[in-house]
N, C-alpha and C positions, 0 to 999 in steps of 0.2 A: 340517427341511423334508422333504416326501414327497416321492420321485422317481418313483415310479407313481403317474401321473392320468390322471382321464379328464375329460370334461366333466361327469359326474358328480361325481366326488371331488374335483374343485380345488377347492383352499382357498386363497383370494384370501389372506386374512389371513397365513397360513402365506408365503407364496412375496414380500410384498411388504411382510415388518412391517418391515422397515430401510429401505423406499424415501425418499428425503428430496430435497428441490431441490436443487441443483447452488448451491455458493458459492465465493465469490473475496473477495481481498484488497486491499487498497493502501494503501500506508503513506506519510500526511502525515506535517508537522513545522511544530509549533505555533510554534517560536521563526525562523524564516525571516530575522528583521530580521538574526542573528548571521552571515547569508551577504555583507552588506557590511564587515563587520570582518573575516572572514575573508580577503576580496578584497583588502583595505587591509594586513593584515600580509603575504598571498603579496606586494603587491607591492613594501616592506620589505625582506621577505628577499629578494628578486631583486638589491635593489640592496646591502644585504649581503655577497651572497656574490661583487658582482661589484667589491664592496670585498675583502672577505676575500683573493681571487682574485691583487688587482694586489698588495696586501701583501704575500702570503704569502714573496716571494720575500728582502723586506725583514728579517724577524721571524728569529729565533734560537728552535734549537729550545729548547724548556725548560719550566715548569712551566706548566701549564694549569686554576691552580686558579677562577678566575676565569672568568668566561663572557662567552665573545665575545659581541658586539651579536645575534648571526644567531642563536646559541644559547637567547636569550632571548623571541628573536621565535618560535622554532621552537615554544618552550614555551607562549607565547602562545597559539599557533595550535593548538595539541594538547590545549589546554584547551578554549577557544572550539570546536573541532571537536567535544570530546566533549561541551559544554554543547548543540550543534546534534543531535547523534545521540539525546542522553538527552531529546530534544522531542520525537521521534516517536511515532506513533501508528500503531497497524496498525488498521484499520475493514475489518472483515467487512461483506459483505453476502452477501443469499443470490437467488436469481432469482424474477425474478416469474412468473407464470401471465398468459394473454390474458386472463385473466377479470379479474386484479386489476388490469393494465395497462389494459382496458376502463373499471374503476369510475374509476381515478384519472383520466384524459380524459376524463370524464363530467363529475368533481368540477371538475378544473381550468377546462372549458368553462365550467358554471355560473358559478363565482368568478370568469371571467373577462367574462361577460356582467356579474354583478352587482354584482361588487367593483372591478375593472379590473384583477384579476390577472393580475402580467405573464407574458412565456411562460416565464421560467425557473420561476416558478413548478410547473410540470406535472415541472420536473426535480427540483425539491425532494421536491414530493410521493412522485415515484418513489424517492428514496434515502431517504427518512423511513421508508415502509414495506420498503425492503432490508434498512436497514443494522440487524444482529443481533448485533454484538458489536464490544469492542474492546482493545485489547492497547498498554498503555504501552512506552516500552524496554525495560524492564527488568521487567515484572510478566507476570503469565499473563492469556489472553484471557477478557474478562467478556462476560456478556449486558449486551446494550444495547438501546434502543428508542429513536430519534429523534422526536422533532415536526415537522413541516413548521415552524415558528417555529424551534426548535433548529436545524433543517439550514440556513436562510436565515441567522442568526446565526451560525453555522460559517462560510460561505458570506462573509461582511463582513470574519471575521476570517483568513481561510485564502486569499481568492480565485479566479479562476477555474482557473487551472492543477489547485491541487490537490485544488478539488473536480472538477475535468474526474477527475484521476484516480480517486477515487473512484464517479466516474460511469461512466468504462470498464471496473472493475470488474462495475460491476452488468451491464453490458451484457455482459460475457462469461460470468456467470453464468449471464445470460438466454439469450443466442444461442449458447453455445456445447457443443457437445458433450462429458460430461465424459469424459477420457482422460487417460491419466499418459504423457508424452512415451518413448517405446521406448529411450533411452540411458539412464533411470533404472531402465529392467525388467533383473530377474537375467540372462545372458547364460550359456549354457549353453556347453561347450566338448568336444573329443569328438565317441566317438559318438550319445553324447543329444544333440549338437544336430542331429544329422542332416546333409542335402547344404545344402553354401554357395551361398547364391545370388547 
């Protein structure tokens, strides 16, 4: 990049080939249903350990090769936990422009004059054209491209919560100023960092 310009010599192209939208994240979990077994064995072990609890006074210390009732449920739950975590999904989006925000309430008004599409619809539309990529638990982030049918079908199976999160996503994409929060920036110490303020 040149650092002497004028209004002659800028070169747009030069000073603004890496410019790109502002993106954000947010991470669903396709298996959701596994949060009321989980609910069910915590409440198990509660009563477990408040068995364990009044026992313990009774029991003789000695060999433990054998697994208590709590020990069992504990492993339960550390399964069913990681079967919950290895369901997530990380969905990138990236922000929209007033111009593509404009065409898509254009489209939705139309389909809504013509078709009777509802108002969620205009939210679908908006993450269809967001959302750019996605990232399983455990794998690296792909490119992605949604349909308005695809995101409404997500939408059936995921509901409103976590497509809400996904949708705040895009909204911080779009409204928000990008900036890396100043407790993750180097911190300088010394005289380079100068007077404390």
């Amino acid at each position: 990049m040149t650092t002497d310009t004028t209004p002659e010599t800028f070169d747009f192209a030069d000073w603004f080939a890496d410019a790109n939208l502002p993106e954000s994240s947010a991470d669903i979990y396709l298996n959701a249903a596994v949060l009321s077994d989980l609910a069910d064995i915590q409440r198990r072990m509660d009563v477990e350990t408040r068995v364990e609890e009044a026992e313990a006074g009774e029991k003789e210390l000695g060999s433990k090769a054998k697994k208590t009732p709590l020990q069992v449920l504990e492993d339960e739950y550390v399964a069913l936990a990681k079967k919950f975590e290895d369901s997530k999904i990380t969905v990138y989006v990236r922000a929209l422009t007033s111009v593509e925000r404009k065409e898509i309430r254009a489209a939705h008004d139309l389909a809504q004059k013509n078709d009777g599409e509802e108002n969620q619809g205009f939210t679908f539309r908006c993450l269809a054209a967001s959302i750019v990529g996605l990232r399983k638990a455990t794998g690296e982030r792909k490119p992605a491209t949604l349909t308005q049918a695809e995101v409404e079908d997500l939408y059936k199976k995921i509901g409103d919560a976590q497509i809400g999160r996904i949708n705040d996503a895009y909204l911080t994409a779009t409204n928000a100023i990008p900036a890396v929060d100043a407790d993750f920036l180097r911190k300088l110490s010394g005289p380079a960092a100068g007077p404390e303020s």
